[in-house]
C-alpha positions in Angstrom: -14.8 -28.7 57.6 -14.3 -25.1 58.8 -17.0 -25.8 61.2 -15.8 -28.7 62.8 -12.3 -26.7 63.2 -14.2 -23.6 64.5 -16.4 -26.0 66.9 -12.9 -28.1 67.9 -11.2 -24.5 68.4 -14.0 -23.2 71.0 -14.0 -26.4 72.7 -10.4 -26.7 73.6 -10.3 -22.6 74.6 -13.0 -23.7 76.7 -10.8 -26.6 78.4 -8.0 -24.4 78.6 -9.6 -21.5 80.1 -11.4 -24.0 82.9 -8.1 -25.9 83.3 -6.7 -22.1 84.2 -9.3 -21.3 86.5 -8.8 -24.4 88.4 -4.8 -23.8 88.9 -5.2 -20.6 90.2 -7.9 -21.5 92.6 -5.9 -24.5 94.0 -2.8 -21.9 94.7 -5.4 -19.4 96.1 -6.2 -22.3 98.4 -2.7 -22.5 99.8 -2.2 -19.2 100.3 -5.8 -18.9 102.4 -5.1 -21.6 104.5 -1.8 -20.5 105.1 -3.3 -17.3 106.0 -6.3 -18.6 108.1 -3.1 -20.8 110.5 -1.3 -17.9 110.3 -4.3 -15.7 111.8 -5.6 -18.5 114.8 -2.2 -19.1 115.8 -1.8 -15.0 116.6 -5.1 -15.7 117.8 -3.5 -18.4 120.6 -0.7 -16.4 121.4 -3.2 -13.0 122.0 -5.1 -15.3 124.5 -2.6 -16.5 125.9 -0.7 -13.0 126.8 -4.4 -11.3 127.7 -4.6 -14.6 130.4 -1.1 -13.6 131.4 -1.1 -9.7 131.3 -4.4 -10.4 133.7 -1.8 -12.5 136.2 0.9 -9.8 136.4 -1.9 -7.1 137.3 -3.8 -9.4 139.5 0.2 -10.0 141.7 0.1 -6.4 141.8 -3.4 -5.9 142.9 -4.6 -3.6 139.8 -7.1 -4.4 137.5 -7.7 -3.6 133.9 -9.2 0.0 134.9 -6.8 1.0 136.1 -4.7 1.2 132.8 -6.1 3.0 130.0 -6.2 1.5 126.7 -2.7 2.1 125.3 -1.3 1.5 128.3 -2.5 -2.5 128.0 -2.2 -2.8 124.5 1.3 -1.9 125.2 1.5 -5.1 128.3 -0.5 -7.1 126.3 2.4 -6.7 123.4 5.2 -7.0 125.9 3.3 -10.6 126.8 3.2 -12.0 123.3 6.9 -11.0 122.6 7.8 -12.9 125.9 5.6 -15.9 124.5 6.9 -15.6 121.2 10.8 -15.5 122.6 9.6 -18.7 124.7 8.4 -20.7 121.6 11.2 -20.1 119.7 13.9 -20.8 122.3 12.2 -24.2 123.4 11.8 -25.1 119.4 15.5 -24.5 119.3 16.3 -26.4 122.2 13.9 -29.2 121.0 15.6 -28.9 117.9 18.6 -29.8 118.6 17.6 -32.3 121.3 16.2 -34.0 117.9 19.1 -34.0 116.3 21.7 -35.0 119.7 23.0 -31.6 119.9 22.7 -31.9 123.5 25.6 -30.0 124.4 24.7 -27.0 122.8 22.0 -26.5 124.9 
């Protein structure tokens, strides 16, 4: 009798123990695809303000050699906090075009 209680314990701390494993791995999951959306979309937005920091120097005839590298990186941040403003003031205005807020906006 004691070993089929023994055997029945080990079993179920088994379960248990595998049924804990698998919880934390599904909220792991989450949080790493949260972080691997949050990490391309920073991705997009870099792309996007390199293609544009390349614009504003090409209107003023200058290229990137001209600018030494904190010099750009300091543009290039300037560009993604423009395109950042950007997306959040047309998600706001598309926001409450959703929702016939029209003259708000």
């Amino acid at each position: 009798m004691k070993k089929i209680q023994s055997s029945f314990k080990t079993k179920t701390t088994n379960m248990v123990n595998i049924a804990k494993e698998k919880f934390v791995s599904s909220f792991d999951f989450g949080k790493i695809k949260s972080q691997e959306l949050k990490d391309k979309i920073k991705l997009k937005i870099r792309k996007r303000a390199i293609l544009s920091t390349k614009a504003r120097l090409i209107e003023n005839h200058k290229t990137f050699d001209d600018y030494s590298d904190e010099e750009l990186e300091i543009i290039i941040s300037d560009e993604e906090a423009k395109i950042m403003d950007d997306f959040k003031s047309k998600s706001l205005i598309a926001t409450l075009a959703i929702l016939g807020l029209d003259f708000l906006v």
